[in-house]
Every structure is written in C-alpha cells, then in structure tokens.
mmCIF file of the N, C-alpha and C atoms, coordinates in Angstrom:
data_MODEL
# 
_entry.id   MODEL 
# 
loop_
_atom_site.group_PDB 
_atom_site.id 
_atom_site.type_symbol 
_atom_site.label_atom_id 
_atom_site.label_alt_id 
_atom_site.label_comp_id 
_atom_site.label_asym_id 
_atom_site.label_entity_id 
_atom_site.label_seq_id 
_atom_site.pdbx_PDB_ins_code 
_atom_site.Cartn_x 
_atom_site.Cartn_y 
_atom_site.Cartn_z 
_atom_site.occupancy 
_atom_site.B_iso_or_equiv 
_atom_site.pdbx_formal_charge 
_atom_site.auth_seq_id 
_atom_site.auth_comp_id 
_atom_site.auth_asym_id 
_atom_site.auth_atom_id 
_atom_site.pdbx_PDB_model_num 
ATOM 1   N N  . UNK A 1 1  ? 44.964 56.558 145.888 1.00 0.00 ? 1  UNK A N  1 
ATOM 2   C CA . UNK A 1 1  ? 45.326 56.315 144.510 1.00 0.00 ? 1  UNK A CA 1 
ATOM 3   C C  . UNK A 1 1  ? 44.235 55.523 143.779 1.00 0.00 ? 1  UNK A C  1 
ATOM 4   N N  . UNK A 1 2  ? 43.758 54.313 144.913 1.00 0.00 ? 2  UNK A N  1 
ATOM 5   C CA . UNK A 1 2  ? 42.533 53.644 143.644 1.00 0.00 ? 2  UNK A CA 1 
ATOM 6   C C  . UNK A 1 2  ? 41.646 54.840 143.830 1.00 0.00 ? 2  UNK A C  1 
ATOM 7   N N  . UNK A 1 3  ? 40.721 55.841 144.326 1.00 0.00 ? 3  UNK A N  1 
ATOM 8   C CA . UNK A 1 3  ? 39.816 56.656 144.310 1.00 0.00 ? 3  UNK A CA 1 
ATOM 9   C C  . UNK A 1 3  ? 40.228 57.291 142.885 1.00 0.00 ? 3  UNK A C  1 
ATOM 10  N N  . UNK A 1 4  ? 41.557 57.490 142.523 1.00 0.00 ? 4  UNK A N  1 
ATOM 11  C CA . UNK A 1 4  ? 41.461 58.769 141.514 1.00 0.00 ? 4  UNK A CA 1 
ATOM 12  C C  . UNK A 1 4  ? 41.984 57.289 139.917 1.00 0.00 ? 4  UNK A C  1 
ATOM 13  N N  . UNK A 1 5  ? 42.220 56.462 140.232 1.00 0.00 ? 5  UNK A N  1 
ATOM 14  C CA . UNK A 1 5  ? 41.965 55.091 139.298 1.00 0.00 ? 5  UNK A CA 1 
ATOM 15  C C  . UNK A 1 5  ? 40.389 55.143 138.825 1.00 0.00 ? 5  UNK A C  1 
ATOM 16  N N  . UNK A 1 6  ? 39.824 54.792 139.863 1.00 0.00 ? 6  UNK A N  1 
ATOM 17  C CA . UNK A 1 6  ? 38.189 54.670 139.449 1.00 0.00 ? 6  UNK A CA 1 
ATOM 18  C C  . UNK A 1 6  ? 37.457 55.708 138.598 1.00 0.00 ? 6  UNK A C  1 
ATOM 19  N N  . UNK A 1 7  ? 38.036 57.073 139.314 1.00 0.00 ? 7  UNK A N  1 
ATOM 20  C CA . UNK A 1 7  ? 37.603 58.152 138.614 1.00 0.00 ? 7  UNK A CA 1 
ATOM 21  C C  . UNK A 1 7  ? 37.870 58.353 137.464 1.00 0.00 ? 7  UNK A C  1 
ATOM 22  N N  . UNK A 1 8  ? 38.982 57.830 136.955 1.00 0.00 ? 8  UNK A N  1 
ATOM 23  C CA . UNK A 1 8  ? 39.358 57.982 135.730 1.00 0.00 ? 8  UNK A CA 1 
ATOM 24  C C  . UNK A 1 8  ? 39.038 57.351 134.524 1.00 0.00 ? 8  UNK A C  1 
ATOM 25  N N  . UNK A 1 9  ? 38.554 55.794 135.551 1.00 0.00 ? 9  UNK A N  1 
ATOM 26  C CA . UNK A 1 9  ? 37.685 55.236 134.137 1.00 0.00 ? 9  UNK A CA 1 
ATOM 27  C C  . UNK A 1 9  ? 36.315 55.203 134.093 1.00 0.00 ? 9  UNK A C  1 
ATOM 28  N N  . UNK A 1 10 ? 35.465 56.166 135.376 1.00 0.00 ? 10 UNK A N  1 
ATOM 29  C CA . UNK A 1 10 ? 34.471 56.608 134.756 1.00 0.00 ? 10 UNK A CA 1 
ATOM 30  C C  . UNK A 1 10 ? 34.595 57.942 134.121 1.00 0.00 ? 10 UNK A C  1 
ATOM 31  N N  . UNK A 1 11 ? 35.074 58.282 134.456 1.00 0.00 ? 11 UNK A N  1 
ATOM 32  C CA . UNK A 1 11 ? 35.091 59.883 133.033 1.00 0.00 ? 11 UNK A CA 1 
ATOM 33  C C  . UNK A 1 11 ? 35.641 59.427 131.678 1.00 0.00 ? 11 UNK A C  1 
ATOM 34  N N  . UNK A 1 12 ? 36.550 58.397 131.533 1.00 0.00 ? 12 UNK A N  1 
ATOM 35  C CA . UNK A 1 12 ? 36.430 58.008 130.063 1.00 0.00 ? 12 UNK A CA 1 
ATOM 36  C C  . UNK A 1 12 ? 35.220 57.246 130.243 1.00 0.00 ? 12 UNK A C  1 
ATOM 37  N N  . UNK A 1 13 ? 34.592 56.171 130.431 1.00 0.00 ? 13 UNK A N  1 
ATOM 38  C CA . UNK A 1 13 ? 33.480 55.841 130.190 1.00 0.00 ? 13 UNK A CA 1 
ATOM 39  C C  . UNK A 1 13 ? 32.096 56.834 129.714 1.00 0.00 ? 13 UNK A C  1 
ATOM 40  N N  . UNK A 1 14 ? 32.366 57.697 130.687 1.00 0.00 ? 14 UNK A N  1 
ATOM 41  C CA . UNK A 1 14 ? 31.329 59.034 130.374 1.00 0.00 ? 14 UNK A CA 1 
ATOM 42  C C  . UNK A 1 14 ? 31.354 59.748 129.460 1.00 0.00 ? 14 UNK A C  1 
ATOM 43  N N  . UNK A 1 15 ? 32.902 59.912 129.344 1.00 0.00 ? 15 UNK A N  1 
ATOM 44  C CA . UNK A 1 15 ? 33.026 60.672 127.776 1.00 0.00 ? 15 UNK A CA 1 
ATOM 45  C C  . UNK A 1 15 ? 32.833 59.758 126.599 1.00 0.00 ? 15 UNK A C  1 
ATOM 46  N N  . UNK A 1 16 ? 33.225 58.479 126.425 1.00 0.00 ? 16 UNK A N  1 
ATOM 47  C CA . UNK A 1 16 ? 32.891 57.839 125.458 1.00 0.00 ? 16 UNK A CA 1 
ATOM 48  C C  . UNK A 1 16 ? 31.360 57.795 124.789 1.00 0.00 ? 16 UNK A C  1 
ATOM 49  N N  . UNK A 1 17 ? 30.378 57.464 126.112 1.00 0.00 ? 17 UNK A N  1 
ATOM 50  C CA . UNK A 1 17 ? 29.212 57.522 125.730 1.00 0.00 ? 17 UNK A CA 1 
ATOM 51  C C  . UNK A 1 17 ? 28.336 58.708 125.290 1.00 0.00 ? 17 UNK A C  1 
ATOM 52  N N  . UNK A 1 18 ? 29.530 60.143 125.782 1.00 0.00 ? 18 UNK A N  1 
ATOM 53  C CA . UNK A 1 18 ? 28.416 61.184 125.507 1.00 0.00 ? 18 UNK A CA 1 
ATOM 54  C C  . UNK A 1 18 ? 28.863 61.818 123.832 1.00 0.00 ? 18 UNK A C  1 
ATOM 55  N N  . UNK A 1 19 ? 30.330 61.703 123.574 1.00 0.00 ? 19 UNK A N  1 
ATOM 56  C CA . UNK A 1 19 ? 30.718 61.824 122.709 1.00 0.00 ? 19 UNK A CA 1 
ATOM 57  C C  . UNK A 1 19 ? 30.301 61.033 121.543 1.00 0.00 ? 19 UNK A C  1 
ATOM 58  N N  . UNK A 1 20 ? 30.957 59.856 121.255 1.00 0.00 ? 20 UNK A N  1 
ATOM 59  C CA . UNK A 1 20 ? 30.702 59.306 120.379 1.00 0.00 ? 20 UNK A CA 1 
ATOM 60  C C  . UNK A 1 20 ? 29.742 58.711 119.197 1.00 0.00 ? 20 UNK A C  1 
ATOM 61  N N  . UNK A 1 21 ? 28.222 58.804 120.267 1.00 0.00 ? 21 UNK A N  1 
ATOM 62  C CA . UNK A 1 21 ? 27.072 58.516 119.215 1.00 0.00 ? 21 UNK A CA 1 
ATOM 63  C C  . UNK A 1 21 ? 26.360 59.875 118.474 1.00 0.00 ? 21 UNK A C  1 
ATOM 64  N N  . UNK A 1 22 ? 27.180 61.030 119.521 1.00 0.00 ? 22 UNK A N  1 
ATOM 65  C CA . UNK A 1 22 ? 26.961 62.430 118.369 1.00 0.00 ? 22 UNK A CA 1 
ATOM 66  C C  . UNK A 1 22 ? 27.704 62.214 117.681 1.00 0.00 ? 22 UNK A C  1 
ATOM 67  N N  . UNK A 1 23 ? 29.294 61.398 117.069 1.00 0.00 ? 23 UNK A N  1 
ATOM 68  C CA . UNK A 1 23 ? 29.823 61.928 116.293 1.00 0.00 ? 23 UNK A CA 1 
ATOM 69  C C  . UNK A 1 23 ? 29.433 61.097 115.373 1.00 0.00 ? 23 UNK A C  1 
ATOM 70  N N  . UNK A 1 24 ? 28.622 59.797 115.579 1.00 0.00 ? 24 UNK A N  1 
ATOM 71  C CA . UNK A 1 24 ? 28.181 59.074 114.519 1.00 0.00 ? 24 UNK A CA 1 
ATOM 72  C C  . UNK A 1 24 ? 27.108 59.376 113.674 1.00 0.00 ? 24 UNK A C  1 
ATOM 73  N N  . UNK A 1 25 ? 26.189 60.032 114.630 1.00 0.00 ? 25 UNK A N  1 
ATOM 74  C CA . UNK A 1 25 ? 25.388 60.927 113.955 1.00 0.00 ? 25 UNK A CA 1 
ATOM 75  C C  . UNK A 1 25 ? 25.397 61.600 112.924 1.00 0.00 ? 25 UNK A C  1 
ATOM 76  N N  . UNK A 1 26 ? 26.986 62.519 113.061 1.00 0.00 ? 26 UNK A N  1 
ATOM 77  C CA . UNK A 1 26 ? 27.228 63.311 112.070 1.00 0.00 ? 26 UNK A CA 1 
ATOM 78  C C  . UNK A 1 26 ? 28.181 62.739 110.821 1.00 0.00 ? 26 UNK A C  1 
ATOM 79  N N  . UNK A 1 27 ? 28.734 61.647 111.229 1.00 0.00 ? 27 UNK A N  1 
ATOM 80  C CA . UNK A 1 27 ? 29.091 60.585 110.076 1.00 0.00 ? 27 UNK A CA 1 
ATOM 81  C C  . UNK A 1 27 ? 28.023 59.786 109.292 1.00 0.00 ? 27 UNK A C  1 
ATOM 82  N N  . UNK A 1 28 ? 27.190 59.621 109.698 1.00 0.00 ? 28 UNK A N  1 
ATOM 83  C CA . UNK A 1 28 ? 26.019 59.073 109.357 1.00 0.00 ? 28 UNK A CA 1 
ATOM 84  C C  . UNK A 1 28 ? 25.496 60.300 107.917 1.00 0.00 ? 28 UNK A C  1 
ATOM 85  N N  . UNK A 1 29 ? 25.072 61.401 108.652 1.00 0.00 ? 29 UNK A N  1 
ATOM 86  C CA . UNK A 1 29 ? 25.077 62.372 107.523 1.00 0.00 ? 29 UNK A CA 1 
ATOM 87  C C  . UNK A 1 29 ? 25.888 63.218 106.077 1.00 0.00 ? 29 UNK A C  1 
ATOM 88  N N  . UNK A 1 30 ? 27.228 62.780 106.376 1.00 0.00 ? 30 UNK A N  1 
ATOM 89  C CA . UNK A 1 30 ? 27.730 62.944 105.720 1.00 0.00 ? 30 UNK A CA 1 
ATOM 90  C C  . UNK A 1 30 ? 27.649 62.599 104.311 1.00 0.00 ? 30 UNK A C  1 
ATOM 91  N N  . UNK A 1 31 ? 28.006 63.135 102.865 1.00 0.00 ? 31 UNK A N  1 
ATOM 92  C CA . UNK A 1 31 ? 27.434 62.327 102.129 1.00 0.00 ? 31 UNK A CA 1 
ATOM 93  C C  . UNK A 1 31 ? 27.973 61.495 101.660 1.00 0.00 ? 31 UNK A C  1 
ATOM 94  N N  . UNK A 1 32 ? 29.816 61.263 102.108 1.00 0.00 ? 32 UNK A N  1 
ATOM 95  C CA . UNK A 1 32 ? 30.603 60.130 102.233 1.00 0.00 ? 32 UNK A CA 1 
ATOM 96  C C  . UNK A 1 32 ? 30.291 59.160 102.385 1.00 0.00 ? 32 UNK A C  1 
ATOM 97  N N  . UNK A 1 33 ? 28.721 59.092 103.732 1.00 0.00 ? 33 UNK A N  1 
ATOM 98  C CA . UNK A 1 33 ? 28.508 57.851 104.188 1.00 0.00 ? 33 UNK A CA 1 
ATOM 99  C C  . UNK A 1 33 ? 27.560 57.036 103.099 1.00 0.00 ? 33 UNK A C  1 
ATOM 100 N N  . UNK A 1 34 ? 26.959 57.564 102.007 1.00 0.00 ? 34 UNK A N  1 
ATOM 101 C CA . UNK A 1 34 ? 26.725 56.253 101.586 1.00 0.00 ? 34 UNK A CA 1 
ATOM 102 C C  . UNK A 1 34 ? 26.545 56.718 100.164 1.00 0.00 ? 34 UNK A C  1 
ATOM 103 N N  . UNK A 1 35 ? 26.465 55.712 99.316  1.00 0.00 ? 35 UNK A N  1 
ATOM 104 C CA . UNK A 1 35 ? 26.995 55.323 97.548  1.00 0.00 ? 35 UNK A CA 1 
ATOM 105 C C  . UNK A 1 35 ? 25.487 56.124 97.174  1.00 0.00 ? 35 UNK A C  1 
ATOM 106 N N  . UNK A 1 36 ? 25.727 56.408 95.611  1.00 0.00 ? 36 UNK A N  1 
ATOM 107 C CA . UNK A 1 36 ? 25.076 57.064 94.733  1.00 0.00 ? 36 UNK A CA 1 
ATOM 108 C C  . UNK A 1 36 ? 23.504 55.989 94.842  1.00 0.00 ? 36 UNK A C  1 
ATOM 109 N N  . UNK A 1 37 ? 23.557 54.717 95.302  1.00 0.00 ? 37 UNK A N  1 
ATOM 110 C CA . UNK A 1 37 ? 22.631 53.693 95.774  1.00 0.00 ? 37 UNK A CA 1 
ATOM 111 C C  . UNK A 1 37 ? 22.108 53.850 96.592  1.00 0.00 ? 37 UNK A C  1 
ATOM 112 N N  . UNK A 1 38 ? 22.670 54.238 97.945  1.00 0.00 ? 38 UNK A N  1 
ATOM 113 C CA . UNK A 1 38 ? 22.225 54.809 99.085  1.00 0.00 ? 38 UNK A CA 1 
ATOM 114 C C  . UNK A 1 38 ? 22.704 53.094 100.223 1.00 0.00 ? 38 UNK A C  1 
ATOM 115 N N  . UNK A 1 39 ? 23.490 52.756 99.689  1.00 0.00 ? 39 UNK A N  1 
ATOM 116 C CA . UNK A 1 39 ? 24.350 51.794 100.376 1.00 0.00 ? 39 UNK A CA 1 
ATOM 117 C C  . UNK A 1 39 ? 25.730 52.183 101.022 1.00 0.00 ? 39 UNK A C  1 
ATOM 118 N N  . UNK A 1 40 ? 25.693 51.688 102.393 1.00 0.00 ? 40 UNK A N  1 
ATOM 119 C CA . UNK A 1 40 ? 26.721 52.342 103.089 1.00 0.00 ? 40 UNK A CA 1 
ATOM 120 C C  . UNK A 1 40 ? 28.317 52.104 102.553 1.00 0.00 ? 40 UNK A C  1 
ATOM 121 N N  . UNK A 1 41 ? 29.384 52.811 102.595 1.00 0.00 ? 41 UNK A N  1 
ATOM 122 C CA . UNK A 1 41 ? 30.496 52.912 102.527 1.00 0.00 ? 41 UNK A CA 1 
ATOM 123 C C  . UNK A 1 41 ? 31.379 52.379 103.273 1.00 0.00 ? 41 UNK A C  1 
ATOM 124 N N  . UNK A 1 42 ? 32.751 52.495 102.650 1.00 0.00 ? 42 UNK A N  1 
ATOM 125 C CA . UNK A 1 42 ? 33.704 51.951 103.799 1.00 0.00 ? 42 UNK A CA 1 
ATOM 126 C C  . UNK A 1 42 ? 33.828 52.943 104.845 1.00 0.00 ? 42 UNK A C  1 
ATOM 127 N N  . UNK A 1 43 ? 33.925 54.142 104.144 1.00 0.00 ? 43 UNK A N  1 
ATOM 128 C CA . UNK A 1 43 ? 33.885 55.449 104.830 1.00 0.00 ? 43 UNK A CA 1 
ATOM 129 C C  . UNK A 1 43 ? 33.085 55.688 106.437 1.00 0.00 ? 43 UNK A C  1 
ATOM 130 N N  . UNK A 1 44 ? 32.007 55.025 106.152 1.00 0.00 ? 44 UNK A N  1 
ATOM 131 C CA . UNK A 1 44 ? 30.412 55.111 107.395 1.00 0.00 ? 44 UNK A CA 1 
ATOM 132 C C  . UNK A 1 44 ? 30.990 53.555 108.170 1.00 0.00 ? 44 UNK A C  1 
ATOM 133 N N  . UNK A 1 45 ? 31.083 52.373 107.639 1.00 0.00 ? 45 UNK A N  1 
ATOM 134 C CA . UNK A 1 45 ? 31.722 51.659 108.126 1.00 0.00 ? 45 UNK A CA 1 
ATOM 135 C C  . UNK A 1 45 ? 32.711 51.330 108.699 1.00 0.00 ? 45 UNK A C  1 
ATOM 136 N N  . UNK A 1 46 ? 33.684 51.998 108.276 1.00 0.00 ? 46 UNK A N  1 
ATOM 137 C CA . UNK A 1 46 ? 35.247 52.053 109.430 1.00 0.00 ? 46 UNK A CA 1 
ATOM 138 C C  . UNK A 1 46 ? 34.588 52.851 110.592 1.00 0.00 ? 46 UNK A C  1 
ATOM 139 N N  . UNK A 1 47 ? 34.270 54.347 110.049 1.00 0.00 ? 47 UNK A N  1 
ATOM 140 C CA . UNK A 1 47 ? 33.531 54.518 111.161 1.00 0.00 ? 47 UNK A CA 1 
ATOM 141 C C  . UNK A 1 47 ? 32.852 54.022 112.391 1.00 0.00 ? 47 UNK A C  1 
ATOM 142 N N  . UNK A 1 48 ? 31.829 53.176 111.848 1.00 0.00 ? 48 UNK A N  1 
ATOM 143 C CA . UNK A 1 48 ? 31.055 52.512 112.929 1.00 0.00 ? 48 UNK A CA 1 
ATOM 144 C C  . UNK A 1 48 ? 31.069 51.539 113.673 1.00 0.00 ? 48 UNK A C  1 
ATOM 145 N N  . UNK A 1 49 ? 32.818 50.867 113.217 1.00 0.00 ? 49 UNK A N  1 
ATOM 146 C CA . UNK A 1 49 ? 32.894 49.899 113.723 1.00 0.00 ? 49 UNK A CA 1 
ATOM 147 C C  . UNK A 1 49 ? 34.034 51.110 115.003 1.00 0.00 ? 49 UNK A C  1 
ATOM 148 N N  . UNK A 1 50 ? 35.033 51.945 114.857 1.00 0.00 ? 50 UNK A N  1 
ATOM 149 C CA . UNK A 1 50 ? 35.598 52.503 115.730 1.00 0.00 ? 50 UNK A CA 1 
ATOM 150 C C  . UNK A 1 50 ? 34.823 52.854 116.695 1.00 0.00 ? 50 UNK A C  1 
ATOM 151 N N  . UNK A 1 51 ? 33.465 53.318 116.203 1.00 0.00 ? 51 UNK A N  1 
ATOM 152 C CA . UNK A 1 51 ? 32.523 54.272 117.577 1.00 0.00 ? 51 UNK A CA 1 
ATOM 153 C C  . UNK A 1 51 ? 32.398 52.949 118.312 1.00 0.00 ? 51 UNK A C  1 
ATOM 154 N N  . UNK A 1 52 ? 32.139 51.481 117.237 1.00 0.00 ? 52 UNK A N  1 
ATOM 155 C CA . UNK A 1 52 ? 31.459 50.358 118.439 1.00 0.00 ? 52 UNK A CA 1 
ATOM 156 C C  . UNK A 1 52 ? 32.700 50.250 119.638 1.00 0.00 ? 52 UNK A C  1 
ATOM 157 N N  . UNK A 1 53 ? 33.827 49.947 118.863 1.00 0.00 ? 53 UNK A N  1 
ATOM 158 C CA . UNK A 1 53 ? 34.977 49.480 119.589 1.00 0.00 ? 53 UNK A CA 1 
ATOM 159 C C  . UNK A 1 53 ? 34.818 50.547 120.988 1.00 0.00 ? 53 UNK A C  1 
ATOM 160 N N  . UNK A 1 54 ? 34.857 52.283 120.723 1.00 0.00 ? 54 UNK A N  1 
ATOM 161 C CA . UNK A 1 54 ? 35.067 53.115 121.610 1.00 0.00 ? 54 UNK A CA 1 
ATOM 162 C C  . UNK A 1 54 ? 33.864 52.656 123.047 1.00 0.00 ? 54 UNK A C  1 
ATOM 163 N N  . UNK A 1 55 ? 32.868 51.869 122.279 1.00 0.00 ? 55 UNK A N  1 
ATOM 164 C CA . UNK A 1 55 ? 31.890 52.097 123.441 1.00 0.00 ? 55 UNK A CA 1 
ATOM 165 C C  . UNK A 1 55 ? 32.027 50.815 124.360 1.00 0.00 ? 55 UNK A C  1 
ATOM 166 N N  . UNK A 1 56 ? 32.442 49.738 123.256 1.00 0.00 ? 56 UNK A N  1 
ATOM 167 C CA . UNK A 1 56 ? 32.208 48.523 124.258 1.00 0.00 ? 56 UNK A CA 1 
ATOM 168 C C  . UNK A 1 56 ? 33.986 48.889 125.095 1.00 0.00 ? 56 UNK A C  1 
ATOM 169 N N  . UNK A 1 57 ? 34.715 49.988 124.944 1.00 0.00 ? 57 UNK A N  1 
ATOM 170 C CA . UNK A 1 57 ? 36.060 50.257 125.723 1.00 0.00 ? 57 UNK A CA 1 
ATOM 171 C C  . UNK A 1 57 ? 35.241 51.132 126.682 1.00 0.00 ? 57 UNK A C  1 
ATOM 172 N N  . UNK A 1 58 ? 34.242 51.632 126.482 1.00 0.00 ? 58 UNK A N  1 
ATOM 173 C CA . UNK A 1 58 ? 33.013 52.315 127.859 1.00 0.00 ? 58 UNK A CA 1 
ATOM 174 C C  . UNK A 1 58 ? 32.430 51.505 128.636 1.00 0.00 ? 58 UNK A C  1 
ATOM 175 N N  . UNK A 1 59 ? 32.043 50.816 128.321 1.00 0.00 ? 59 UNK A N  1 
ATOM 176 C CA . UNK A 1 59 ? 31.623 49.615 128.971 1.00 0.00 ? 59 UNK A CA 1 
ATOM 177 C C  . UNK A 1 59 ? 32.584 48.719 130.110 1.00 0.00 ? 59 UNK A C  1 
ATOM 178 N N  . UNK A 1 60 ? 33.865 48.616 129.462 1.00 0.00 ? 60 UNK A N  1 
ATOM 179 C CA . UNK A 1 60 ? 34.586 48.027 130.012 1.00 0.00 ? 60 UNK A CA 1 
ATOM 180 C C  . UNK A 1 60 ? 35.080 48.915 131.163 1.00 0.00 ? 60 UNK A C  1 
ATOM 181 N N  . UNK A 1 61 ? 35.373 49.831 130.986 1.00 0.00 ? 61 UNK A N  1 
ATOM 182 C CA . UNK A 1 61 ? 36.050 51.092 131.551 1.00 0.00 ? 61 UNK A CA 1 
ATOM 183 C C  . UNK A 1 61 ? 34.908 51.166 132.975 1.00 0.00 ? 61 UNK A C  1 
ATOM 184 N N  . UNK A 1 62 ? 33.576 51.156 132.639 1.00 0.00 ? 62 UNK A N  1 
ATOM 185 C CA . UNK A 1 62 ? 32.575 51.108 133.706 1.00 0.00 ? 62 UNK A CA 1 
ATOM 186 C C  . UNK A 1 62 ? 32.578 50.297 134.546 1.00 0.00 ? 62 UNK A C  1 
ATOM 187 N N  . UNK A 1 63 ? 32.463 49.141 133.720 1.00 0.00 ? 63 UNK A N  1 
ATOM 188 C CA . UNK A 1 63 ? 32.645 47.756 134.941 1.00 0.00 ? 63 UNK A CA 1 
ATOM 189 C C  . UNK A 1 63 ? 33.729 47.858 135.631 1.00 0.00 ? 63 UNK A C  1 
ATOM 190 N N  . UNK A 1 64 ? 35.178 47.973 135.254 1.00 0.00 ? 64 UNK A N  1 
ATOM 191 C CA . UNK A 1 64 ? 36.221 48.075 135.744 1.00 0.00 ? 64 UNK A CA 1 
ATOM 192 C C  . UNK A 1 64 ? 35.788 49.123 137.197 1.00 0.00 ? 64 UNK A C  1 
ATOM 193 N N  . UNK A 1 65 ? 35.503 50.005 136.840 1.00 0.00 ? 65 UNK A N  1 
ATOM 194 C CA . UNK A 1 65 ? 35.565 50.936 137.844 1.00 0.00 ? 65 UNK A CA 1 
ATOM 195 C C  . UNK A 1 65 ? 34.550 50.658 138.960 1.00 0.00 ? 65 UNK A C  1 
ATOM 196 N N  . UNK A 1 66 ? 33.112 49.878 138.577 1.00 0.00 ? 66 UNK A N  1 
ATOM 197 C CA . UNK A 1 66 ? 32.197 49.483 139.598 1.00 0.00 ? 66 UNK A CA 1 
ATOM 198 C C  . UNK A 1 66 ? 33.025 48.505 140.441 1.00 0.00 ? 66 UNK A C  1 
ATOM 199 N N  . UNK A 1 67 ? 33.535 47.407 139.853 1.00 0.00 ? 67 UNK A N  1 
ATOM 200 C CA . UNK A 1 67 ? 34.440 46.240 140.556 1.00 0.00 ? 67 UNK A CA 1 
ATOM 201 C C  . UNK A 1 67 ? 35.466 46.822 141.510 1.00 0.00 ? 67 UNK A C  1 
ATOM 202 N N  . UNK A 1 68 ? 35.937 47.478 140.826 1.00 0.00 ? 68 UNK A N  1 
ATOM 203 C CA . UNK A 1 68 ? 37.231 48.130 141.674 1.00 0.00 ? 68 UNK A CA 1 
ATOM 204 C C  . UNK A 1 68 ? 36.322 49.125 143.051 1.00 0.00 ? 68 UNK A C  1 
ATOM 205 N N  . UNK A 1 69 ? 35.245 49.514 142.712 1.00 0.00 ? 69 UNK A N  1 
ATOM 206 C CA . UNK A 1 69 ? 34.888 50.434 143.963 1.00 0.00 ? 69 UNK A CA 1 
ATOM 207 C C  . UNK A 1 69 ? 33.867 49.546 144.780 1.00 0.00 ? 69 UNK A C  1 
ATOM 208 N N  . UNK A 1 70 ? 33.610 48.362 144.201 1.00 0.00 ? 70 UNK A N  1 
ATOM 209 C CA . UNK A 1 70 ? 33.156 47.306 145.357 1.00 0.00 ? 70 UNK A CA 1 
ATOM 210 C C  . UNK A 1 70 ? 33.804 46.715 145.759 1.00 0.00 ? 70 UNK A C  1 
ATOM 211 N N  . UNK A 1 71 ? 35.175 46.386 145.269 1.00 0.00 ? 71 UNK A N  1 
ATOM 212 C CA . UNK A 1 71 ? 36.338 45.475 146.214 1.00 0.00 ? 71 UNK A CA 1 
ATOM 213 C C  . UNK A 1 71 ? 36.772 46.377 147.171 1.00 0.00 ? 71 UNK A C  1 
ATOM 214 N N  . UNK A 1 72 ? 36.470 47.237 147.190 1.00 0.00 ? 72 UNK A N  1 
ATOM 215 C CA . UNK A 1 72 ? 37.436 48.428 147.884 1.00 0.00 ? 72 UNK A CA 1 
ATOM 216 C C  . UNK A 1 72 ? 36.553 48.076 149.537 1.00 0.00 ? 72 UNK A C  1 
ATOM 217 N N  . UNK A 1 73 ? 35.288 47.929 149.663 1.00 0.00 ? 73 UNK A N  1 
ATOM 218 C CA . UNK A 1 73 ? 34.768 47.235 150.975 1.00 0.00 ? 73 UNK A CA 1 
ATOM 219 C C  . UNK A 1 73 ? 34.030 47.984 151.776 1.00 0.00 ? 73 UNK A C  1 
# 
C-alpha cells in the first residue's frame, strides 16, 4: 500500500510540473493577460499565483514521497 502511496504523489508531482508552466505560458499570451499599458491583470495574476500554489503542492508531493520511500529502509 505505501509503494502505490508514493507513486501517487510522484505522478501528481510530475504532472504538476509538466503541466502547469505550459499552461502559464499560454495565459501569459493571452490578451487578457495584460492592460492596454501592457501591465499585468488580475486575470494573469490569479493565474499565477494558482500555477505557484500548484507547484510548490509539487514540491511537496515530491518530498513527501522521497521521505516516505527512505523511511521505508
């Protein structure tokens, strides 16, 4: 059961990181993302703070899973 635990929070970890900075990418381009100024939006900003949140939950998700597969012995 921990083997398929671990596994699970590296494949969200994996998916977080492979996903998410393409999709910022393409929020980034949008022309939502920034004012007739060329100053960013709330629009690009809610955004970028969700992708941060998603990654540092990758991060966590990683460590979790290294810890857990070094306690294991």
């Amino acid at each position: 059961m921990a083997i398929l635990l671990i596994a699970l929070l590296l494949a969200n970890a994996v998916f977080n990181v492979v996903v998410w900075p393409t999709f910022f990418r393409r929020v980034a381009k949008d022309p939502r993302a920034k004012d007739a100024a060329g100053k960013p939006t709330k629009f690009l900003i809610v955004h970028a703070v969700l992708i941060g949140l998603a990654l540092l939950l990758a991060v966590a998700s990683a460590v979790g899973a290294v810890v857990a597969l070094l306690s294991r012995g």
